[in-house]
C-alpha positions as CSV (number, residue, x, y, z in Angstrom):
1,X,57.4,104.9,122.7
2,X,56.4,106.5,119.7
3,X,58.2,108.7,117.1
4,X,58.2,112.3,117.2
5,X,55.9,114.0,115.3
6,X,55.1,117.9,115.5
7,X,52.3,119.1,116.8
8,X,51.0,122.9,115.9
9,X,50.9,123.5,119.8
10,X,54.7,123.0,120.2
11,X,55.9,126.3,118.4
12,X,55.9,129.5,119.0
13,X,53.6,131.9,116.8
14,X,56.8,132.7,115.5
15,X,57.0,129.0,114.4
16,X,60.0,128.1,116.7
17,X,60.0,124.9,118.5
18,X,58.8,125.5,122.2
19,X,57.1,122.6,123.5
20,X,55.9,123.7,127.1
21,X,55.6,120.4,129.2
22,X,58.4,118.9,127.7
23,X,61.9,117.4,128.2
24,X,64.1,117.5,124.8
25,X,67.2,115.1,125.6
26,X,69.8,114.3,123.0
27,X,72.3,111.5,123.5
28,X,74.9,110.6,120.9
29,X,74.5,107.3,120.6
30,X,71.5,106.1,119.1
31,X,71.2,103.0,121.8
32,X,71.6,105.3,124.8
33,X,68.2,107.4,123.6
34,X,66.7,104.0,122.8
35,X,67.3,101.9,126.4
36,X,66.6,105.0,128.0
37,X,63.2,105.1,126.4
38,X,62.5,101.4,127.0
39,X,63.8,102.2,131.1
40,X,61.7,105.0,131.3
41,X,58.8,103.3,130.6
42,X,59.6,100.0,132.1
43,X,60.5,102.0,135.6
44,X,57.2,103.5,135.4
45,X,58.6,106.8,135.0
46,X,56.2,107.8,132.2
47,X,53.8,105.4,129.8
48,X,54.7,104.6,126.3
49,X,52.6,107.9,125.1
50,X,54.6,110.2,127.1
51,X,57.7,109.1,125.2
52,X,58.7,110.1,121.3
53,X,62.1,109.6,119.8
54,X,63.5,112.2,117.7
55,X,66.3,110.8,114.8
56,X,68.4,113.3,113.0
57,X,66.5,113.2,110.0
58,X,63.2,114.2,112.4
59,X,65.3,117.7,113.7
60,X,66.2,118.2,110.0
61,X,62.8,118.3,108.6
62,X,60.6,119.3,111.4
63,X,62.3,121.5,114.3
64,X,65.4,122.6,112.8
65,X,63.2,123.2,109.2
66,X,66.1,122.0,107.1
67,X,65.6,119.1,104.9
68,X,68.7,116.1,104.4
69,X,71.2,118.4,105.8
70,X,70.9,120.9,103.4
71,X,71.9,124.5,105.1
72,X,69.2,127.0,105.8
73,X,70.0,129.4,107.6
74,X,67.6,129.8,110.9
75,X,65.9,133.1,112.5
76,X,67.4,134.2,115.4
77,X,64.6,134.6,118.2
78,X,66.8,134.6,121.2
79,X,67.1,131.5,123.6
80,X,64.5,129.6,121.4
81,X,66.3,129.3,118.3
82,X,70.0,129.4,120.0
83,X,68.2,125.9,121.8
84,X,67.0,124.5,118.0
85,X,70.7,125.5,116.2
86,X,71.9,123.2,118.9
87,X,70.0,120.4,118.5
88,X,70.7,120.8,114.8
89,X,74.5,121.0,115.0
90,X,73.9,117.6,117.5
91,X,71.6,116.1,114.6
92,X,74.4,116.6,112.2
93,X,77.0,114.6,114.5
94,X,74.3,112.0,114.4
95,X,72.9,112.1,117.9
96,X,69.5,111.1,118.5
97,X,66.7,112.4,121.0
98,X,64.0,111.7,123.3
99,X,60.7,114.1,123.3
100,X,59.2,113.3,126.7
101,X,56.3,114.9,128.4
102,X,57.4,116.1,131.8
103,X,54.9,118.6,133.2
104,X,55.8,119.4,136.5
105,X,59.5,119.5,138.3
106,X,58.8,115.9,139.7
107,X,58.0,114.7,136.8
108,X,60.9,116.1,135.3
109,X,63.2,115.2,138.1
110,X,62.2,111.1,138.1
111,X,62.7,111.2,134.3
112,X,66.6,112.4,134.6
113,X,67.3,110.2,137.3
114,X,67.2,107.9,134.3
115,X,68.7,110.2,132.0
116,X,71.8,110.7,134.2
117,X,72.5,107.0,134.1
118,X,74.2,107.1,130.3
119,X,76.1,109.5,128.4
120,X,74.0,112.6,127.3
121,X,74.9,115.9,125.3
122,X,72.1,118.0,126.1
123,X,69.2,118.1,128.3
124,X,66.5,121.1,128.1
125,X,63.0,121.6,129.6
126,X,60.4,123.8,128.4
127,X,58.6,125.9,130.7
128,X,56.5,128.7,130.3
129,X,58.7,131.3,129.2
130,X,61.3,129.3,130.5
131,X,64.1,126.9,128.7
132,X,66.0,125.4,131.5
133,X,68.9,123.5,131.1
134,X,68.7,120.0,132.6
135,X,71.7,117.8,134.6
């Protein structure tokens, strides 16, 4: 697992976060992100490179664009920035994330069989045009 770190492909032109391929999962405890990781990868669900974990302080300053919890206020571009005010309100109760590459809806589907196991506040996959909601 590595942290997150944002890549130029995984915003819009607008600059909103919309990273096609990939499952964003937030749990609120820190641990449940964590093990989940480690599973993942230990299940053979998906290598260590196909798994980045996303802290608070990582929404704050790169998808949610506001730095140590300081307020600014974000655009409103439809579904794309209703999904990033969420995982900023989630970052401010201090739940942590997973960023994990999940092309195809098998892919997606053995990743939250893994997911489902433990307590998680929100689940979305990024599709082309398409935020789905994940349970």
């Amino acid at each position: 697992m590595r942290e997150f770190v944002l890549d130029p492909s995984m915003v819009t032109m607008g600059g909103v976060f919309y990273p096609t391929g990939y499952a964003v999962i937030m749990f609120p405890e820190k641990d449940d992100a964590l093990n989940t990781a480690d599973a993942l990868v230990e299940e053979g669900r998906v290598t260590a490179d196909q798994v980045h974990s996303l802290s608070p302080a990582t929404i704050f300053r790169d998808i949610s664009k506001t730095e140590d919890g300081t307020d600014i206020p974000l655009p409103s571009v439809g579904t794309e920035g209703a999904t990033v005010r969420a995982f900023d309100k989630l970052a401010r109760e201090g739940h942590h994330g997973l960023v994990i590459e999940a092309d195809s809806a098998e892919d997606t589907e053995r990743v939250m069989e893994v997911v489902r196991r433990v307590n998680f506040s929100l689940a979305q996959k990024y599709r082309t045009l398409v935020i789905e909601d994940l349970k």
